[in-house]
N, C-alpha and C positions, 0 to 999 in steps of 0.2 A: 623559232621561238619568238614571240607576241611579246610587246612591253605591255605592260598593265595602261592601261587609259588616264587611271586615274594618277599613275604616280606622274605619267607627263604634263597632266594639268597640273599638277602641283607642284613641278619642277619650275613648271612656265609661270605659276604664281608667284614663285619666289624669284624667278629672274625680273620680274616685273616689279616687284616690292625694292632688289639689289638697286634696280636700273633708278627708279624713285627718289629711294635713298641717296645715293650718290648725286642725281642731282639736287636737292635740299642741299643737302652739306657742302656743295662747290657753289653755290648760290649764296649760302648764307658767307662760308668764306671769304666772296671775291666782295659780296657788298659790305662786310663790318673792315675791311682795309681799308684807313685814311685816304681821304683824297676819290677820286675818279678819273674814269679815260677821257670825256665831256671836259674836266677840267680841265687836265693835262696837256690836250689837245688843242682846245679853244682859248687859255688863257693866258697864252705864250702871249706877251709883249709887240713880239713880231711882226704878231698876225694884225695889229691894229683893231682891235674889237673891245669894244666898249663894255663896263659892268652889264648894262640892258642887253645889248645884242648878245652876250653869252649866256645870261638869264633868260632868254629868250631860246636859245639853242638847248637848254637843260629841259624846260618843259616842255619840249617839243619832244624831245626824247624820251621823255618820263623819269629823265635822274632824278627829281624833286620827288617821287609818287613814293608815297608811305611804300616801307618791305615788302607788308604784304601783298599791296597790290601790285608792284612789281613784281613779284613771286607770280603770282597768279597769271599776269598778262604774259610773260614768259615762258611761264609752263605752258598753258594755251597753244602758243606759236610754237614750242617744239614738237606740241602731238599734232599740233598739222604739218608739220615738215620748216615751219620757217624761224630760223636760230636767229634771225633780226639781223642787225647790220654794224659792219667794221666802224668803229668809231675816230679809226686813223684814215681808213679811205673810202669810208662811205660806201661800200662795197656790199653787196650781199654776202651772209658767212656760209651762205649752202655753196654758194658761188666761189667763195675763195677754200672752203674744204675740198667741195669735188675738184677742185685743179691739182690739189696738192694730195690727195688720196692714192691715186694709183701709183706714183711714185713710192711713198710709202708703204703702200699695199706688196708691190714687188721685193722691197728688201726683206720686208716682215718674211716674207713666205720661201724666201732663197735660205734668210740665214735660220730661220727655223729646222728646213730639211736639214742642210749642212749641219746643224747643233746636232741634229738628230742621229746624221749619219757619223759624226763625229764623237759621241758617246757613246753609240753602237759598238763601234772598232774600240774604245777606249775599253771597254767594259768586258768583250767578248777576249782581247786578248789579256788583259790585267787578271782577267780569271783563267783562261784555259791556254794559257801560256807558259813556258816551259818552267818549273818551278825549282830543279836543279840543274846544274849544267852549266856549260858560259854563258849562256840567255838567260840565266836566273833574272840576273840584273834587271833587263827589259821589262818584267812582268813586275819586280820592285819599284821602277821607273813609271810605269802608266797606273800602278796605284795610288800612288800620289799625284799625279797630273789633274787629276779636278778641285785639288788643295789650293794648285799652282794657279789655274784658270780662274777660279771664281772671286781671288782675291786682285785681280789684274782691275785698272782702274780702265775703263772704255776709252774715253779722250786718250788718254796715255796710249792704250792698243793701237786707237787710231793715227795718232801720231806717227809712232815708231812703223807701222807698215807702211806710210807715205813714205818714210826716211829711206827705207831698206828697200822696198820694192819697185819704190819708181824715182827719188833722186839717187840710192847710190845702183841699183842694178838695172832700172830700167826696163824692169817685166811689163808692169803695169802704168801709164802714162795717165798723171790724174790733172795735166792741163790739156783743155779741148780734147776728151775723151771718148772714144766710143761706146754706147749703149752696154755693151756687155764690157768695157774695162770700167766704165762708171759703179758698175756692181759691184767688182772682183774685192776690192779691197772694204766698202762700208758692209758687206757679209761674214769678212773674216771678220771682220771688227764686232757685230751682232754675234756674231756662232761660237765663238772662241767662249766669252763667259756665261753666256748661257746652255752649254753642252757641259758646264761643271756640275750643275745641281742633276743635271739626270743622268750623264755618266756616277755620280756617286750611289745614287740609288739603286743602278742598274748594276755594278760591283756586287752591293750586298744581297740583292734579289738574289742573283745566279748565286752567288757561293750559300744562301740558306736552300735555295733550289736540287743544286749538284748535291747537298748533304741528306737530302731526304730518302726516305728510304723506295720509294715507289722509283725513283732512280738507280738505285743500284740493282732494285729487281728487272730493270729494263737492259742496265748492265750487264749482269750475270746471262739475261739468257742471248746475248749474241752481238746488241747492237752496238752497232760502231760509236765513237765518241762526237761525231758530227752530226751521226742520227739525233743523238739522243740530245745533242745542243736545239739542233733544230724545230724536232717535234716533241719534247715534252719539256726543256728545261725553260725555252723560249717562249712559251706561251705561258706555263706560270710563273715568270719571271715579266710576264709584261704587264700585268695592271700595275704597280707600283711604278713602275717609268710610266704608263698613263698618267696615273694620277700628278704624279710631277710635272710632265706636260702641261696639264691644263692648269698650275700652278704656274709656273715658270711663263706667263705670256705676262701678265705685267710685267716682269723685266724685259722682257721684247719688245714692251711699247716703252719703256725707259730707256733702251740702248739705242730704239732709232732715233728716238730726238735727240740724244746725245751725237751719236754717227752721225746724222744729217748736218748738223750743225758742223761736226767736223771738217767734213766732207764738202761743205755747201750746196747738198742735194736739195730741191726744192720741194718738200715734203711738208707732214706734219708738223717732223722736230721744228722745222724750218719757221712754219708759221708761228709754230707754239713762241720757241726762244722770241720772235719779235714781237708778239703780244703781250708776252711777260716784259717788254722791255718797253711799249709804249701804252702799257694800263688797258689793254682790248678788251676786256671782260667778256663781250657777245662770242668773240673766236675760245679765247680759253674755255668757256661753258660749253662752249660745240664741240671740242676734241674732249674734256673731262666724259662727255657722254657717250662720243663714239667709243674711247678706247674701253671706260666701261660697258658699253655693249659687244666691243666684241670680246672682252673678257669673259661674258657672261655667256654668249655663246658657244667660246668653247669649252667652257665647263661644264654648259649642257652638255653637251655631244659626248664627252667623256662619261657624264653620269649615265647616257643612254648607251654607253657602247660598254658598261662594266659586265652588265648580265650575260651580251652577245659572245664576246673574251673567254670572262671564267665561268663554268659549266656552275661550277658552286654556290654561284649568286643568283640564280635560274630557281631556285628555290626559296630564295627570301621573298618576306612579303613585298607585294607591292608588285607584283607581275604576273601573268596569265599563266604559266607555268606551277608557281605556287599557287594557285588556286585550284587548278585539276589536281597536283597529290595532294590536296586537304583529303580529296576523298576518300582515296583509301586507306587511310587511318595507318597508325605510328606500327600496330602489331601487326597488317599483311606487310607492310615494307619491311621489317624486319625477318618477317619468315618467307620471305622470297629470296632476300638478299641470302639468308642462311642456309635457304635451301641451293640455289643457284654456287653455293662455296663448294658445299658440302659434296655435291653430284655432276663436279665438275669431272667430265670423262677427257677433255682435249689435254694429249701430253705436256704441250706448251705450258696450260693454265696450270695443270699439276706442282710443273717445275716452280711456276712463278709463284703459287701460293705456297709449296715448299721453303722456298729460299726466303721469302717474306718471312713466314713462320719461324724457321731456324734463327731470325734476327733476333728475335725477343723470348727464343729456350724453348720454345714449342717445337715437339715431332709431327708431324701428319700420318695416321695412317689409315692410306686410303684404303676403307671399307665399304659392306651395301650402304647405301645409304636411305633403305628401303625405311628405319626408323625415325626418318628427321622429320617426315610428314605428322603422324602420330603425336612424335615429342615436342613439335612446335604447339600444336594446337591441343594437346588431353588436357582434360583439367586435372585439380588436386589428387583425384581418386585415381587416375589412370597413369599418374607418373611415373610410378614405379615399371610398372610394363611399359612405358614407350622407351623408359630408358635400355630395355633389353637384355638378356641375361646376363651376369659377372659385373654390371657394375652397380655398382654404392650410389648413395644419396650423398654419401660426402664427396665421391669423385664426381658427380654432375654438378656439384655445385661448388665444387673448388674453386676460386682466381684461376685465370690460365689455362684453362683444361675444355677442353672441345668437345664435341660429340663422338667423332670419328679423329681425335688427339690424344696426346700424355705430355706432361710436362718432363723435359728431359733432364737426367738427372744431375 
């Protein structure tokens, strides 16, 4: 299956317009806040620097330059790659992101799996968990466990697993710690409240899932209750946890700079907290944009990966798919699809369109079905004979009533 061309360009227009937007608006923000980092920085008493000499450090920077042309000259330097320079340590800010990126980069992507694998389990047994019995309780207990999770304050999480895991028990050592104990605990801390919002959606997925009817006909004819999680309830029960995913990543970029900070990992959060705390403006503009981009990329990738998922969206506009069935018009799809019901010879598919049927008071009974070519296609004058002898124009056109059916009584 082919995505359409066109809807990726316009996917990518609009991440281009998101990306835009986002920085106008953290631009015009960080510059209408009283004061500056130019001042801040320079006109401490301290430092011994005279009204001219800091006046002199403003225009060299272009603090003094009308909005817009700051606007402009800034934009400029970010579509060639360069976010300008630290105003606390003169630093370059491409220089001090990529030191502090990969750091970041790694908790992001640890405590995302973890969120992931942790609302998986929460979801798969809160539904197909024992629901009488003495484990009643357990399947009562993890339906509300993403109530419990998403209302937990981060700092607070991270706190309390310093407390419990490495001052009173001693698992995890978070002074002088090694590379993989340095992770162990700012991932629980990430995974914990962000595995609430798609364990809650992944709950009610499966339980409208298991209630559908094309389920129970998968039921009826044999398959096991593990099958039928795996291969059919699981796959339409997952675009909606998609869509949450590529929701839920700005709180993944809110929880690491909060964790980092906790934690004193040398990250984003890290840099961010000290830029907001010494007026950096160049560094804040440079993470508002990263984290907006990668926001915006993985909402692409989810909007590209909804048609690949559900078969049923393989049909809307906007994809190569839906453009070859344009061609064969809405009346051969339908009298294929009715023929293909109708002359179904395999036992299996018998059964299964039986038990379908039987749910909504319909019998089947399977006849030639030498008539459904004819009755699909005669026009006005020939209906009567395609419909074949004994029956009525009121039974072929009853609600409910098939070619080769009756409505049961």
């Amino acid at each position: 299956m082919m995505i359409d061309l066109r809807y990726v360009l316009l996917r990518l227009g609009q991440a281009v317009l998101v990306l835009l937007l986002a920085f106008t608006a953290a631009f015009i923000l960080l510059s209408v806040i009283p004061g500056d980092g130019v001042t801040a920085r320079f006109a401490d008493p301290a430092l011994g620097l005279s009204a001219d000499q800091v006046a002199a450090i403003r225009a060299e920077t272009g603090a003094d330059e009308p909005l817009l042309a700051r606007y402009l000259i800034t934009l400029g330097g970010f579509l060639a790659g360069d976010f300008g320079f630290s105003v606390q340590t003169g630093a370059a800010v491409s220089t001090i992101v990529a030191a502090a990126l990969p750091s970041t980069i790694a908790l992001a992507v640890s405590g995302f799996l973890t969120a992931v694998v942790l609302a998986v389990l929460i979801a798969v047994f809160a539904t197909y968990g024992p629901a009488t019995g003495p484990q009643a309780w357990v399947r009562r207990v993890l339906d509300s466990v993403p109530s419990l999770f998403i209302s937990i304050p981060v700092f607070w999480l991270g706190i309390l697993l310093i407390q419990v895991f490495s001052f009173q028990l001693g698992i995890v050592s978070v002074v002088s710690p090694t590379p993989a104990e340095a992770l162990v605990l700012p991932t629980l801390t990430v995974a914990v409240p962000l595995s609430a919002p798609i364990a809650q959606v992944l709950i009610r997925s499966i339980t409208e899932v298991k209630a559908a009817g094309f389920v129970k006909v998968t039921a009826a004819k044999g398959a096991s209750e593990r099958w039928i999680l795996i291969h059919t309830v699981a796959r339409n029960a997952l675009l909606p946890g998609l869509t949450i995913v590529g929701l839920v990543f700005g709180e993944l970029v809110a929880g690491a700079v909060v964790t980092e900070t906790v934690f004193g990992r040398n990250g984003i959060g890290q840099i961010t907290a000290q830029a907001v705390t010494n007026r950096d403006n160049p560094i804040l503009l440079a993470v508002v944009v990263l984290a907006t981009l990668g926001y915006v990329v993985i909402n692409l990738a989810v909007d590209l990966l909804y048609p690949v998922i559900d078969v049923r969206l393989r049909g809307k506009p906007g994809t190569a798919s839906a453009r070859a069935g344009r061609g064969s018009g809405r009346g051969g799809a339908r009298s294929s699809t009715a023929h293909s019901a109708v002359t179904a010879t395999d036992p299996t598919t018998k059964e299964a369109l039986a038990a379908s049927a039987s749910s909504v008071g319909v019998t089947l009974n399977w006849g030639e079905p030498s008539a459904v070519g004819p009755a699909d296609s005669a026009g006005p004058a020939d209906s009567s004979a395609a419909r074949g002898p004994g029956t009525s124009a009121q039974d072929a056109a009853e609600p409910g009533r098939a070619l080769n059916g009756k409505r049961t009584p």
